[in-house]
C-alpha positions as CSV (number, residue, x, y, z in Angstrom):
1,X,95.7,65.4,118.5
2,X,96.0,64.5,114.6
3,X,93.0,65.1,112.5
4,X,92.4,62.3,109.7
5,X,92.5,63.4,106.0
6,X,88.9,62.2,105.9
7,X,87.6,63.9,108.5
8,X,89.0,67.6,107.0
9,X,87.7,67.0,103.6
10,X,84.3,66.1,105.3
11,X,84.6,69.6,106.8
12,X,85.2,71.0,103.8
13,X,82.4,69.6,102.3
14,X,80.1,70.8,104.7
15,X,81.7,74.1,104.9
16,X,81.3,74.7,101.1
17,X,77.9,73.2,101.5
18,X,76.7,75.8,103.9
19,X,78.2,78.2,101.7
20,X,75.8,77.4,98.7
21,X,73.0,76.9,100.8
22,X,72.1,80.7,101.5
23,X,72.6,81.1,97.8
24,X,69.9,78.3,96.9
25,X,67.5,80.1,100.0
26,X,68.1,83.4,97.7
27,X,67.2,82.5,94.2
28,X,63.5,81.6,94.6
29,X,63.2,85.5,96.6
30,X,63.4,88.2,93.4
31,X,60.7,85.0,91.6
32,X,58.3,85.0,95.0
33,X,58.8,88.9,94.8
34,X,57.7,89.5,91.4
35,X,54.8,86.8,92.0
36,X,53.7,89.0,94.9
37,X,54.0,92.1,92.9
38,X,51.8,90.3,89.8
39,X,49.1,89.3,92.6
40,X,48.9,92.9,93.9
41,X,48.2,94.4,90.8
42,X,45.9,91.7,89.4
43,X,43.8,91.2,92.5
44,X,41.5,94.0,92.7
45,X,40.7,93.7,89.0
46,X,39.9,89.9,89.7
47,X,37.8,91.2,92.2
48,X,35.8,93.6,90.0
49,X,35.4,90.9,87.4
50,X,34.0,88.7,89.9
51,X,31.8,91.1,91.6
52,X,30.7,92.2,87.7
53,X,29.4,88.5,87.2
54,X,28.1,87.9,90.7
55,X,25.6,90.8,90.1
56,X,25.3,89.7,86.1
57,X,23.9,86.8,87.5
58,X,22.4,87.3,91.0
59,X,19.1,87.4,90.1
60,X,19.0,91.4,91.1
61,X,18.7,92.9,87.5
62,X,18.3,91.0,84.7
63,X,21.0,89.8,82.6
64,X,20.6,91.9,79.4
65,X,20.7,94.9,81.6
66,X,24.5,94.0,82.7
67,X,26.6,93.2,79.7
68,X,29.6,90.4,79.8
69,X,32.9,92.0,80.1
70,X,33.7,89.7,77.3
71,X,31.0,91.8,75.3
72,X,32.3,95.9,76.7
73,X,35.9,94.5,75.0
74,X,34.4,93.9,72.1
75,X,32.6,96.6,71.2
76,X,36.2,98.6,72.6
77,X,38.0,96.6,69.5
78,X,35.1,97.6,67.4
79,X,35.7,100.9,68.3
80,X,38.9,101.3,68.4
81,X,40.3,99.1,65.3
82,X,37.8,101.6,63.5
83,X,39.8,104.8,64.9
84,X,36.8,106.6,66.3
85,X,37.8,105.6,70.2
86,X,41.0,106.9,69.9
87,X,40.1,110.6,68.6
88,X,37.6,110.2,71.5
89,X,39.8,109.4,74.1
90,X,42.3,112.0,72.5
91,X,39.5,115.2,72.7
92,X,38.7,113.9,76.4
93,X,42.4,113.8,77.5
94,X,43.0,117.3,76.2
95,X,40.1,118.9,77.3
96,X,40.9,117.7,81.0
97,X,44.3,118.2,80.7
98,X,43.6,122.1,79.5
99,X,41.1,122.4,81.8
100,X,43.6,121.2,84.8
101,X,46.4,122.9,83.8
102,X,44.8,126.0,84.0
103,X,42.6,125.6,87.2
104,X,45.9,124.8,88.6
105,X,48.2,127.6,87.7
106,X,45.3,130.1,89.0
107,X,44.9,128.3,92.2
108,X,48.0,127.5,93.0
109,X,48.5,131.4,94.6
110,X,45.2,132.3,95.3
111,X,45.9,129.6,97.4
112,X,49.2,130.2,98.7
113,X,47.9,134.2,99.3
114,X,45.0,132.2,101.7
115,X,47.0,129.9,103.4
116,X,49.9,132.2,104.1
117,X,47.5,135.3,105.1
118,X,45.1,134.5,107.7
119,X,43.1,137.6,107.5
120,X,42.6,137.1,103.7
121,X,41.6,133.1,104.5
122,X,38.9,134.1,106.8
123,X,37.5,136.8,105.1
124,X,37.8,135.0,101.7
125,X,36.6,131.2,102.9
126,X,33.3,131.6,102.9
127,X,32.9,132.7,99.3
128,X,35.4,129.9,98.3
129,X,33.4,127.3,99.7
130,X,30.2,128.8,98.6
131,X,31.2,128.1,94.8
132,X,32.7,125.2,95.3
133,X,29.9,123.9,96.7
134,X,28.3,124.3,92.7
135,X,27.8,121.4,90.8
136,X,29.3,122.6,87.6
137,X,26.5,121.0,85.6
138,X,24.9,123.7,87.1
139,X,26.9,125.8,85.2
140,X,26.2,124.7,81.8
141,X,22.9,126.9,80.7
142,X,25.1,130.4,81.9
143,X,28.5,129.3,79.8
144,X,26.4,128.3,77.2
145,X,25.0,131.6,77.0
146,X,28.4,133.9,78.0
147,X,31.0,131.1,76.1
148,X,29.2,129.5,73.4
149,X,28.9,125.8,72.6
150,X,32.4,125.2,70.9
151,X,35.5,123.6,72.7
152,X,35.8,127.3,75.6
153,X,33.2,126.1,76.8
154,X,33.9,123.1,77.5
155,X,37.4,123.7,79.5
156,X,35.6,126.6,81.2
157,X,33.1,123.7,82.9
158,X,36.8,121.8,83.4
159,X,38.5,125.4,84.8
160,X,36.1,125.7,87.2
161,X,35.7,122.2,88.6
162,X,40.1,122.1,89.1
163,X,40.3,125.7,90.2
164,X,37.9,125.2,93.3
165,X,39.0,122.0,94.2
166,X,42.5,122.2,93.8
167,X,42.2,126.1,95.8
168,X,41.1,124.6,98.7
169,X,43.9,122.1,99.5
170,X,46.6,124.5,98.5
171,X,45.4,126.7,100.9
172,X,44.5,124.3,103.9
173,X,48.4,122.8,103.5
174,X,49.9,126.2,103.2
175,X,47.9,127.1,106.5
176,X,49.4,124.3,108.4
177,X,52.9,124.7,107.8
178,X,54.9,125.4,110.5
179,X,56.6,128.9,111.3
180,X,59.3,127.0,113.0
181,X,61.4,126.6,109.6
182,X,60.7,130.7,108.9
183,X,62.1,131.7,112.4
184,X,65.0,129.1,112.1
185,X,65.7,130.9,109.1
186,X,65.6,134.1,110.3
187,X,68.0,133.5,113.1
188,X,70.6,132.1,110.3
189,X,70.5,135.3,108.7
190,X,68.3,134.2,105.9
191,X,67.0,137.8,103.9
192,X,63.1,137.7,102.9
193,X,64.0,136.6,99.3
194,X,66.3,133.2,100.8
195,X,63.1,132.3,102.9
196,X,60.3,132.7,100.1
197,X,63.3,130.7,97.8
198,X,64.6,128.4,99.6
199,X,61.9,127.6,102.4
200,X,58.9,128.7,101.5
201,X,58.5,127.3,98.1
202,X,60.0,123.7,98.8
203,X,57.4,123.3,101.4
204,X,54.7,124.5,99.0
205,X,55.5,122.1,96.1
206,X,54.0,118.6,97.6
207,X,50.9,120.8,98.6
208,X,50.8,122.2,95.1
209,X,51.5,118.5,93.6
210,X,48.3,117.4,96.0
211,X,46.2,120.0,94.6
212,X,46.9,118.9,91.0
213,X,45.9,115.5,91.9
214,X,43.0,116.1,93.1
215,X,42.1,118.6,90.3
216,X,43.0,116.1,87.8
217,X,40.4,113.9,89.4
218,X,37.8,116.3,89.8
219,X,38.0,117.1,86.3
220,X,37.7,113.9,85.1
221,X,34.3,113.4,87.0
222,X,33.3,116.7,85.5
223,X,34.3,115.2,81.9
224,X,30.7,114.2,80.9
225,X,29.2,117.1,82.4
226,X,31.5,119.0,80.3
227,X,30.8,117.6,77.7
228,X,26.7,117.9,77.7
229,X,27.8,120.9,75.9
230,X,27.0,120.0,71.8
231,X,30.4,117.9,72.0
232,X,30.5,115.7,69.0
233,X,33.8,113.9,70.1
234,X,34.7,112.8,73.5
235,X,34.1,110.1,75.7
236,X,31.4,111.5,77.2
237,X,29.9,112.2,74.0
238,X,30.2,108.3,73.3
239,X,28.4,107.6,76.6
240,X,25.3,110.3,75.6
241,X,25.3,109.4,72.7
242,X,24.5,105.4,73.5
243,X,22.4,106.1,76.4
244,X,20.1,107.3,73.7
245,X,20.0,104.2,71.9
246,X,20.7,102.1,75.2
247,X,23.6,101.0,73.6
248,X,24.7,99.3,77.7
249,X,28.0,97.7,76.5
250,X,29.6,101.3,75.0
251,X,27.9,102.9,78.2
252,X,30.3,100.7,80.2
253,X,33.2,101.0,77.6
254,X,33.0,104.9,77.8
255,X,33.1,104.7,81.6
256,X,35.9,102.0,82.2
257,X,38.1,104.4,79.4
258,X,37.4,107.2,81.5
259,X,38.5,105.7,84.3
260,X,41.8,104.0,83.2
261,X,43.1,106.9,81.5
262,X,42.1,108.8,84.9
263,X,44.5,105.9,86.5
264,X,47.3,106.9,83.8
265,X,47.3,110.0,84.5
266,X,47.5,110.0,88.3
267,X,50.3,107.2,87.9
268,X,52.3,109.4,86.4
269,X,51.7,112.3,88.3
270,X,53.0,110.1,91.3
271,X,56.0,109.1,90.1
272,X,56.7,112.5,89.2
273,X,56.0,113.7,92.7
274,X,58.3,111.0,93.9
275,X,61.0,112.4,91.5
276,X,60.7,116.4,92.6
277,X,60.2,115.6,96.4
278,X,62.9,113.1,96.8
279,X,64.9,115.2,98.7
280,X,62.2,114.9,101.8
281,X,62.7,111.3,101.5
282,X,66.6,111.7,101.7
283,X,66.0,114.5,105.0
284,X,63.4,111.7,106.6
């Protein structure tokens, strides 16, 4: 059987064809992925936006009650091109993050002593939960009176807000890990120290990343209540201080800066868990 010269260079043809066709499929793919990726991020912010105007205008309130978003970004420029926004936002962030870090590094073992010693948990639960229960607004008339009304007072409000809430889920994920990995360890020959190092304390570090995120939150709904305390500078400070005057476009501004940098700061905290506990992705 003899194959025509014609005929094999119209195989070719369509062999190379089918070749380059996957690679035409492919190029649109990293576009339709990046689209997909620009939609996810933009959609819920389209959303608020629209749900902003839809109540602007419903007929609910009345429209000089709700200002334009086009109006809170302007008076954000005002603020900000004039410098006072970003000492503001600066006095804010640092108060929180003090507040935080400290909260943190004394819950961090209270918590790991109540989650790893059920006799302590029970007996000390009930007065954890008691003050955690306390609105630290609260708070304010007694640190007033034991801390002043300068900037201690201010990250004691903060202190107290992450301590309690970051306590509590330090010491509910310490509780629920398992005593499989300490007995597995044991029969390896593993001393006290090589379980505490090298078992213990990798299986405490996402609860201890947990409770700093949820401290971190706390703190910041605990800013303006924090601040109520003769702050001069702060975003909660910017928000009293218009509610006085009904300033409504700087009320809004205050409370959509509070929660962005809120957002920053928990983005980065995520990737950073992501970086420290990528070796329980690599086990999974």
């Amino acid at each position: 059987m003899t194959v025509s010269p014609s005929a094999g260079h119209g195989n070719a043809e369509r062999s190379a064809a089918r070749d380059q066709a996957p690679h035409r499929r492919s190029r649109p793919v990293p576009v339709m992925r990046w689209l997909r990726r620009v939609a996810m991020f933009l959609g819920p912010w389209l959303m608020v936006l629209a749900f902003w105007y839809a109540i602007r205008y419903s007929g609910f309130f009345e429209p000089g009650l709700i200002p334009t978003p086009g109006q809170v970004a302007a008076r954000f420029w005002d603020m900000l091109s004039r410098g006072e926004l970003l000492i503001d936002m600066y006095m804010s962030t640092q108060r929180v993050f003090v507040g935080v870090a400290l909260g943190t590094a004394c819950a961090v073992p209270v918590g790991f002593l109540l989650g790893w010693y059920k006799g302590l948990r029970s007996f000390m639960d009930p007065l954890i939960n008691f003050f955690r229960a306390l609105p630290p607004i609260a708070l304010i008339p007694l640190v007033i009176v034991y801390f002043g009304i300068g900037e201690t007072a201010k990250v004691v409000i903060l202190f107290y807000a992450a301590f309690f809430a970051s306590v509590i889920v330090m010491y509910e994920g310490i509780s629920q890990i398992s005593p499989l990995y300490i007995r597995v360890a044991q029969t390896l020959g593993a001393s006290d120290f090589e379980i505490f190092y090298r078992v213990i304390i990798p299986l405490a570090v996402p609860h201890a990343l947990t409770a700093l995120r949820v401290a971190l939150g706390v703190a910041w709904a605990t800013l303006v209540a924090s601040e109520l305390v003769a702050a001069q500078e702060g975003l909660g400070a910017v928000i009293q201080d218009a509610s006085a005057y009904f300033q409504l476009d700087t009320i809004y501004m205050g409370i959509i800066c509070i929660g962005f940098i809120a957002l920053a700061m928990d983005l980065a905290l995520r990737r950073l868990t992501r970086r420290l506990l990528s070796w329980q992705e690599r086990n999974d």
